[in-house]
C-alpha positions in Angstrom: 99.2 100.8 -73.8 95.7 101.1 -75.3 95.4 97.5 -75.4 95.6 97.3 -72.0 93.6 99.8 -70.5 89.7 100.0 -70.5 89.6 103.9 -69.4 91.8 106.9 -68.1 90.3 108.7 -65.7 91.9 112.3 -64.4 90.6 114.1 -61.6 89.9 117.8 -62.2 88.7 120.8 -60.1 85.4 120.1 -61.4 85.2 116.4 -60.2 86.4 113.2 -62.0 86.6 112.4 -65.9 86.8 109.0 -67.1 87.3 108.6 -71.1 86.2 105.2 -72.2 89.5 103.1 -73.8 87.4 103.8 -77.2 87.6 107.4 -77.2 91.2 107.6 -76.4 94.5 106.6 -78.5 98.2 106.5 -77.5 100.9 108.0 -79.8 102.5 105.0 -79.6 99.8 103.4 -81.6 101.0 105.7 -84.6 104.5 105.2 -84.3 105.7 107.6 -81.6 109.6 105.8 -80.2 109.8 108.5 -77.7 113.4 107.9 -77.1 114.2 111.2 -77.6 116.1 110.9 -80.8 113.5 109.7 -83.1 111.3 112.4 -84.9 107.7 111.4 -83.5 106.4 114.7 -85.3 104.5 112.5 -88.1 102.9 110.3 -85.5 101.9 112.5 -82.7 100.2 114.6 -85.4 98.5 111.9 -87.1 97.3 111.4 -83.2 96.0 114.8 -82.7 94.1 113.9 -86.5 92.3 111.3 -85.6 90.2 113.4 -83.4 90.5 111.3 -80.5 92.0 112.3 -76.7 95.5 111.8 -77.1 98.3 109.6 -74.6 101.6 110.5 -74.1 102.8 107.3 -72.3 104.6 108.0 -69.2 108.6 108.2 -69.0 109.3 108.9 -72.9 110.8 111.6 -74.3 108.9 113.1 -77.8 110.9 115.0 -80.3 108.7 117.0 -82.0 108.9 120.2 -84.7 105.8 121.1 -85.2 102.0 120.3 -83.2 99.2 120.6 -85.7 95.9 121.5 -82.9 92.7 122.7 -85.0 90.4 125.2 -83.7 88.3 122.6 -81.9 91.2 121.0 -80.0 90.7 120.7 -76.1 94.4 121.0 -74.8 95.1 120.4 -71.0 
C-alpha cells in the first residue's frame, strides 16, 4: 500500500489534511495479515512505535490484545 501511494489526504471540519507518503506507514509494512485470525498485536504496535501516522488498509480485519498509544499519540 505505501508503495503505491504518494499522500492520504482526509477531509476534516477544519479543512483538508494531506500527509506526505513519507510521514505515513501501513501496518501491513510490519506484518499485520489482517485476516482476522492472525495476532497483528506485535505489528500494529511496532506501527504505533515508529512514530509515524498509522494505516489500517481497508477491508481487513486486525486481531489485536493490546494497543500501546504514548502520551503524545494523535488518535482519530
Amino acid at each position: 500500500m505505501g508503495r503505491f501511494l504518494s499522500a492520504i489526504t482526509r477531509t476534516t471540519t477544519a479543512g483538508e489534511l494531506r500527509v506526505p507518503a513519507t510521514d505515513w506507514v501501513s501496518v501491513a509494512e510490519y506484518g499485520a495479515a489482517g485476516d482476522g485470525t492472525t495476532d497483528d498485536t506485535a505489528a500494529i504496535n511496532a506501527a504505533l512505535a515508529s512514530g509515524r501516522v498509522v494505516v489500517l488498509p481497508p477491508g481487513k480485519t486486525y486481531k489485536v490484545s493490546q494497543i500501546h498509544l504514548n502520551a503524545l499519540s494523535d488518535v482519530t
